[in-house]
C-alpha positions in Angstrom: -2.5 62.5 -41.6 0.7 62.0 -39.1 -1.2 63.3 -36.4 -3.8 60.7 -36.6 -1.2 57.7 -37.6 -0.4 58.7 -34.0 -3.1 58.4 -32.7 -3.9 55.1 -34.0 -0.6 53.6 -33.1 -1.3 55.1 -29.2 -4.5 53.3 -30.0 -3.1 49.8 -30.8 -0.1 50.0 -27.6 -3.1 51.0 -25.5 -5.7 48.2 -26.6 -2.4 45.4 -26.6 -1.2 46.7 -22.8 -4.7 46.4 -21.7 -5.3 42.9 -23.6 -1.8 41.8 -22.2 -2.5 42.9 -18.9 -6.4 41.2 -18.8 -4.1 37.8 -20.1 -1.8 37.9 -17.0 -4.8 38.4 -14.6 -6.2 35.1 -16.3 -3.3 33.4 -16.3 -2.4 34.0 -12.2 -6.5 33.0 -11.8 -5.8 30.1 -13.7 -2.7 29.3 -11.3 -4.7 30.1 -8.4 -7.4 27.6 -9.0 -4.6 25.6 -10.1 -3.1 25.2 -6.6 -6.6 25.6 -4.7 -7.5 22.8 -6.1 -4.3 20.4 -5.4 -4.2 21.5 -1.9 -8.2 21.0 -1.7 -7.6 17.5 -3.0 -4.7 16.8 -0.4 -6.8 17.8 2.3 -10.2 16.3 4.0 -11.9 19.3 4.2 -15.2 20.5 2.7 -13.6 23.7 1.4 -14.1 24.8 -1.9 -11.7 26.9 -4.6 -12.5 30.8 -3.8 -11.7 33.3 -7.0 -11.6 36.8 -7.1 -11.2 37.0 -11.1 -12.9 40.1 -12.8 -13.3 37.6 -15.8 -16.7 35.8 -15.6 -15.7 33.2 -17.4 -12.6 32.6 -15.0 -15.3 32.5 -12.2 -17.5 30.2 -13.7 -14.8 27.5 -14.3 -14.3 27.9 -10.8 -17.9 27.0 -9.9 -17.9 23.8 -12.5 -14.7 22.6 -10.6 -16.3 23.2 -7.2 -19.5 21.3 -8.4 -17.5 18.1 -9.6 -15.1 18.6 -6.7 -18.2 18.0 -4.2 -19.3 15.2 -6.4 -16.0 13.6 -6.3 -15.9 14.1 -2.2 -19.9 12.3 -2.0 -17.8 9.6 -4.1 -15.0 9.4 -1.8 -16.7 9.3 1.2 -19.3 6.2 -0.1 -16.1 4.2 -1.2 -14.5 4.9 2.3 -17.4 3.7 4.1 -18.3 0.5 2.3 -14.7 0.2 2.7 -15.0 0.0 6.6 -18.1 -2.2 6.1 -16.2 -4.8 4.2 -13.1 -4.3 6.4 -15.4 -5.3 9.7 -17.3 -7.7 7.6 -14.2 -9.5 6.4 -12.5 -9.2 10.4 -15.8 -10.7 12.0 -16.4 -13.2 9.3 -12.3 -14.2 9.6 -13.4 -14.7 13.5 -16.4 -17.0 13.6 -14.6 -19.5 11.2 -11.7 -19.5 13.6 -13.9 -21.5 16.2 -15.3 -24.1 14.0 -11.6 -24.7 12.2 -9.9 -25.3 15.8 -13.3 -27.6 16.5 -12.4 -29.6 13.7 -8.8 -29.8 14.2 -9.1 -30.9 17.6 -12.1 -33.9 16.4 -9.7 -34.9 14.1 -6.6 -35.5 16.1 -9.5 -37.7 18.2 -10.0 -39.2 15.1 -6.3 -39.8 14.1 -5.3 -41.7 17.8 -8.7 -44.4 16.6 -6.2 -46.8 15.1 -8.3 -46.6 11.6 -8.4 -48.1 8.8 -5.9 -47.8 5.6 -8.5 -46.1 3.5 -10.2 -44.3 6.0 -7.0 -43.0 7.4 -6.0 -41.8 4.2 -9.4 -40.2 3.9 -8.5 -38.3 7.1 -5.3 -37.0 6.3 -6.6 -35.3 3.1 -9.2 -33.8 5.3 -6.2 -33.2 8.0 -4.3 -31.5 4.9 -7.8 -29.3 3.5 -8.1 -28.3 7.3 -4.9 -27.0 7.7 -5.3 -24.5 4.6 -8.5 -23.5 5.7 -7.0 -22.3 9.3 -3.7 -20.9 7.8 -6.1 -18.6 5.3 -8.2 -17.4 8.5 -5.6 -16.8 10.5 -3.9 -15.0 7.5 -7.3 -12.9 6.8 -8.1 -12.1 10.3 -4.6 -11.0 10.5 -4.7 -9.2 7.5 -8.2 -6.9 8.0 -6.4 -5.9 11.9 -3.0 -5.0 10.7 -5.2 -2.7 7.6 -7.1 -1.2 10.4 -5.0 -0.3 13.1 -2.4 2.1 11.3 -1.8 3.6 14.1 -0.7 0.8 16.2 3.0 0.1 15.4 5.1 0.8 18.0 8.3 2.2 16.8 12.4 2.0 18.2 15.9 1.9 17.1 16.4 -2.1 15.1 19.6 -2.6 13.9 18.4 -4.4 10.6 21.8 -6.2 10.5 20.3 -8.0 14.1 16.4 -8.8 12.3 17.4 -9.7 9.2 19.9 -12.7 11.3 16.7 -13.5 13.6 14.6 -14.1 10.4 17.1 -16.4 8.4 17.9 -18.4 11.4 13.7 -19.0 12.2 13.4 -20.3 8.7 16.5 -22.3 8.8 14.7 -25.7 9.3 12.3 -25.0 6.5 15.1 -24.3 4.0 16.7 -27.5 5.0 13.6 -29.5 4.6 13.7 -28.6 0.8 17.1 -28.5 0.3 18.2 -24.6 0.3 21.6 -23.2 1.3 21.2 -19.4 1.6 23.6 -17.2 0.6 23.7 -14.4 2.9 25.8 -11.1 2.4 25.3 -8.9 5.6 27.2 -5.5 5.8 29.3 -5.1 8.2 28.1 -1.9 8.9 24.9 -1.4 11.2 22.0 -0.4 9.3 19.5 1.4 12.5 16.1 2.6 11.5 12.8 3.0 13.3 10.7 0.8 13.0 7.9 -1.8 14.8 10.2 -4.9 15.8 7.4 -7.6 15.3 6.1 -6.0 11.6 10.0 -6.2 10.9 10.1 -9.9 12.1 6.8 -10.2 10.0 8.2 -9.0 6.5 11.1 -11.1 6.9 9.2 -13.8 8.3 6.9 -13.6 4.9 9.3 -12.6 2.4 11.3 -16.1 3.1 8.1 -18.1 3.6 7.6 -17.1 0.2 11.2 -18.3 -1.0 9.6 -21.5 0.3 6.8 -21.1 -1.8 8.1 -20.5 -5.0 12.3 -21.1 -5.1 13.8 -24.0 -7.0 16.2 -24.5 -4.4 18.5 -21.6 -4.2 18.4 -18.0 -2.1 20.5 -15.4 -1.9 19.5 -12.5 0.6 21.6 -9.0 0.9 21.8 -6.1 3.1 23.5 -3.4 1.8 24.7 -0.3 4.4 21.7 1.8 2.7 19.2 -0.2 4.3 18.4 -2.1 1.3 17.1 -6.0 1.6 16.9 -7.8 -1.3 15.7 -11.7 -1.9 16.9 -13.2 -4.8 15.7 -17.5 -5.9 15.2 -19.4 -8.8 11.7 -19.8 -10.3 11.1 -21.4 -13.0 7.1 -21.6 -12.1 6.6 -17.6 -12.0 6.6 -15.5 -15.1 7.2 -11.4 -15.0 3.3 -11.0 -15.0 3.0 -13.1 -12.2 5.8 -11.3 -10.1 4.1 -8.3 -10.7 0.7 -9.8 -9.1 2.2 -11.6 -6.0 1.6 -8.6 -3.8 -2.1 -8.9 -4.5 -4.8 -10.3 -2.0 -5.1 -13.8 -2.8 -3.1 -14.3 -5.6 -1.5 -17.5 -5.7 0.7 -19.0 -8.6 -0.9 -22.7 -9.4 1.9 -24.4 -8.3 3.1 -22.7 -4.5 3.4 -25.0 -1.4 0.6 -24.0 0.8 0.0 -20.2 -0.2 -2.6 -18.6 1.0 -1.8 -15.6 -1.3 -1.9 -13.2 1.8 1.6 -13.2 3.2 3.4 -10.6 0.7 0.2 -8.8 0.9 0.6 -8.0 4.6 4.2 -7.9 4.0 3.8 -5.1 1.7 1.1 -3.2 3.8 3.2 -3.4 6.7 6.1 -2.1 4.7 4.6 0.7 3.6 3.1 1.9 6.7 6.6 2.3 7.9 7.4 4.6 5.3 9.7 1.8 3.3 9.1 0.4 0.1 9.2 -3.2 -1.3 8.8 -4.6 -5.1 9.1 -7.8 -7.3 11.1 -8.2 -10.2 11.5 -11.4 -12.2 14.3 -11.9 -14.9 15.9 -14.6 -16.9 14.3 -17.1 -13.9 15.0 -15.2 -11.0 12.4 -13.6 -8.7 13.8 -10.5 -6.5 12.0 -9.5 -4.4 13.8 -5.6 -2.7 12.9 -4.1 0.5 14.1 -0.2 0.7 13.5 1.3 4.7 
């Protein structure tokens, strides 16, 4: 009766070291496809997860993955080339309306040296005013669908930030004055150097405080901190958190901006990131800041 107690017990260890040790080839299969499968979906390739399990139902999760993996690649690729055909469609269409705007800007600065009437000179400027929107949206589209297509094109070098950020506030110096803002501006003494495409630098900060112009209800505060931190702080009573959140979106405009297009922190923010910084929007008890990190 001992004797076979013992042999029972040998039994069980035996059947529990083999069940144990058919768990950890399962679980190291599991991890495998685990990482296959991240590093296939980091990669453009047409590669797919490769198992060596003993456990058939270890290798046919592997096939179901591969299946909806190839799916999910057909997928990618369709969204990547309609994509490309809006991109081009949206750069060409951009161009041919650039000819007919400059065509109508030029008729009516003919128009406006005619010596016309009250009402018909009032007429004109609203079409003067229409016409100007029009071309700044072009110019701000066209813009837009080259700078989201030529990635590659930036041409990088040493900028002292300290230098760029001074360049931009003193460009939009007139523009502040014309609606009454005094920046305050708190510069660090120390330089901040990154690399970085001088004219997309000039860009940001050339949108960023286009948009103070936008949307500030007359104050700006603007900071550089020795981490290479920018940050753009106004009063606006006209945005709400939602709307922060949304101004880095294509075409969104809040009712109320002065002559926004609803492009210019979008291509501030692609430009941004294609440099490898980051920029975002907060808005709190009335004040939009806006925080560029290189």
């Amino acid at each position: 009766m001992e004797g076979l107690l013992i042999i029972l017990v040998i039994i069980l260890i035996l059947a529990v070291c083999l069940l144990g040790k058919k768990l950890l080839s399962t679980r190291r299969s599991l991890e495998e496809i685990s990482n296959e499968f991240k590093n296939l979906l980091d990669e453009d390739t047409n590669m797919q997860i490769t198992i060596a399990s003993p456990d058939k139902r270890v290798r046919e999760f592997a096939s179901n993955i591969n299946k909806e993996l190839s799916v999910l690649r057909k997928r990618s690729r369709m969204v990547a080339n309609k994509s490309t055909e809006v991109q081009v469609a949206v750069t060409n269409i951009a161009h041919d309306i650039r000819t007919p705007v400059t065509a109508i800007s030029g008729y009516l600065e003919l128009l406006e040296e005619e010596g016309l009437e009250e009402r018909a000179a009032r007429y004109v400027s609203i079409i003067r005013e229409r016409t100007e929107s029009l071309k700044a949206l072009t110019e701000e589209l066209f813009e837009y669908s080259i700078i989201d297509a030529t990635s590659d094109e930036l041409n990088y070098e040493n900028l002292t930030l300290n230098d760029e950020l001074e360049v931009a506030l003193a460009a939009a110096y007139r523009s502040f004055m014309d609606i009454g803002i005094a920046p305050e501006i708190a510069i660090t003494d120390k330089k901040v150097i990154r690399s970085l495409d001088r004219k997309a630098v000039q860009r940001i900060f050339g949108n960023l405080l286009n948009n103070v112009v936008k949307y500030s209800d007359g104050d700006l505060t603007v900071k550089l901190d020795e981490n290479g931190t920018i940050t753009f702080v106004n009063s606006s009573a006209a945005l709400t958190e939602i709307e922060a959140g949304l101004l880095f979106d294509r075409f969104y405009t809040v009712e109320n901006a002065r002559g926004s297009t609803g492009l210019g922190l979008s291509i501030a923010k692609l430009l941004t990131e294609k440099m490898g910084g980051k920029i975002s929007a907060t808005y709190k008890d009335g004040k939009l800041s806006i925080t560029v990190k290189f």
